[in-house]
N, C-alpha and C positions, 0 to 999 in steps of 0.2 A: 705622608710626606713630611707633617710637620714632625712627627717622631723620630721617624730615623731619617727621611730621605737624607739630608747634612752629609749624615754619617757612613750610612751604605751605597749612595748615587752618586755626593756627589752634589745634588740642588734641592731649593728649597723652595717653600711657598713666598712669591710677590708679596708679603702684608697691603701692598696698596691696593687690589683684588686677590681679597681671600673668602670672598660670597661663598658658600658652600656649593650652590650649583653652577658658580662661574671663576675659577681663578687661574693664574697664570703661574709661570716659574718664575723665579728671580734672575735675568740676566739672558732670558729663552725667550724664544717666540711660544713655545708651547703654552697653550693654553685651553681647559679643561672644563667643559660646558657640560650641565647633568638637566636632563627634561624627560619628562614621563614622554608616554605615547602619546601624539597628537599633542607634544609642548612646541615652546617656541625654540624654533634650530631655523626658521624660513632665515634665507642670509646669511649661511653660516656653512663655512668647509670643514672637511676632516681629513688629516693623514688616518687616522684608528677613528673609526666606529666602535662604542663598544653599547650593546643593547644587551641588560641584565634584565629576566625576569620581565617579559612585557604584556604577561596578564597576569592578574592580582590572586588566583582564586580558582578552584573546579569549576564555581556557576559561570565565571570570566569564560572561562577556556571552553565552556561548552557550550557557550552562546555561538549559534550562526553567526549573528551581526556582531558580534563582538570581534570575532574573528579575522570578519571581513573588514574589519575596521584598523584592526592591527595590519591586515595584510596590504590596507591602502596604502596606512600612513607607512610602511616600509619601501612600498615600490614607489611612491610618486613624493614622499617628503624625506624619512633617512637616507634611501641607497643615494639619493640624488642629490647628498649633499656630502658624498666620499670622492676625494681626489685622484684624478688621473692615477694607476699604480696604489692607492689609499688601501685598506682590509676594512671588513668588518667584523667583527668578534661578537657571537649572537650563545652565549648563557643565559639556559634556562629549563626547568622541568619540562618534560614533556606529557603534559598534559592530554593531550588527545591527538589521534592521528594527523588532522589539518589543523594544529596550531603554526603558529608562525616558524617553526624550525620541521615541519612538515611538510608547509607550501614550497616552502623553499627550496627544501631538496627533492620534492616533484616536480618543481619548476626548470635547478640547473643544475642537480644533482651531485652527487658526493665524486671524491676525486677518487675513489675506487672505483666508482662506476662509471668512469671516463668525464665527471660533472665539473662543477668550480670549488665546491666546498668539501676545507676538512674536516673532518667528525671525528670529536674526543668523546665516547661514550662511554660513561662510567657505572654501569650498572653495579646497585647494592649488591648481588651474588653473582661471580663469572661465570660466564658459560662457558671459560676454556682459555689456556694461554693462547693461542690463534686467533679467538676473537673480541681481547681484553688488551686494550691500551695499556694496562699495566703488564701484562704476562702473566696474572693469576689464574693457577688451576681452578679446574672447574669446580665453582662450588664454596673458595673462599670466597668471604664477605670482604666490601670495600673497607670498612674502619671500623675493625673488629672492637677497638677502645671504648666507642662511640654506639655500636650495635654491633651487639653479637651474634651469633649464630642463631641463637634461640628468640635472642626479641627483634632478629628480622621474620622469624617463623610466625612468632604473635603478633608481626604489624601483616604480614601476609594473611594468616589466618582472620584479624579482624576486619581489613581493607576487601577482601575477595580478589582473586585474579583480576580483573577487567582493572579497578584501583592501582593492584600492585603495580602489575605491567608498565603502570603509566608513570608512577608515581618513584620506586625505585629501582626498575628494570629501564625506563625510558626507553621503553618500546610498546607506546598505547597503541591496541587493538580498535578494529571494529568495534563499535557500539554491537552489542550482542555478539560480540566475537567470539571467539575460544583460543583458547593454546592447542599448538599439534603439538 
């Protein structure tokens, strides 16, 4: 915001709150609080939630109690502190079946499946204009610049299926699962 907002929005950052995990806009009520899992938000409303990335790590994600911990502080500290009407916006790998973008959508499911949430899923290789947010044939790579063809094959081939799946398919299996 301090780089372009001015220029592209329009607003800028408050100088007199510009805490990195606490600031305001200039002349707005908006104002923009950053806390890990289990930080301090007790007290505090939101139009947007936004939770990036809220396990650190594969051992994070594949901890029972880890999980469960994540999954507390979502249902009884973040959601409970989104506004009448408010969103949440929940970015993040999907790490393992029941991480926290798991529980979730077994809990009030996806709004294709009649649930509350929308799902942007970006897998590294599409499985098909029909079931790629972007409309990529089956089989292009997400950012070919970035990974290509060949060293999505070499992170697959050294991760193993059960990793890939999770890691850039985001769609982790069963622990001892398989692909049909």
């Amino acid at each position: 915001i301090e780089n372009i907002g001015l220029r592209e929005f329009g607003v800028s950052v408050d100088f007199r709150s510009k805490a990195k995990n606490d600031w305001r806009l200039a002349g707005r009520r908006a104002r923009m609080i950053a806390s890990g899992v289990a930080g301090p938000i007790t007290g505090e409303g939101a139009n947007v939630g936004i939770i990036d990335d809220p396990v650190k790590n594969w051992k994070e994600a594949h901890s029972s109690v880890r999980r469960a911990e994540v999954w507390e502080w979502f249902k009884t500290t973040f959601s409970t502190r989104i506004e009448p009407g408010g969103s949440i916006i929940l970015m993040m790998t999907r790490w393992h079946e029941y991480d926290l973008a798991g529980q979730i959508l077994q809990e009030f499911g996806s709004v294709e499946e009649g649930g509350e949430w929308h799902v942007i899923r970006l897998p590294a290789i599409s499985e098909g204009a029909d079931k790629d947010a972007l409309a990529r044939p089956k089989g292009e790579v997400l950012w070919p610049e970035r990974w290509s063809k060949e060293a999505i094959a070499e992170r697959r081939r050294t991760l193993g299926e059960y990793a890939f799946a999770a890691l850039f398919q985001q769609t982790p299996m069963p622990e001892g699962g398989a692909l049909v």
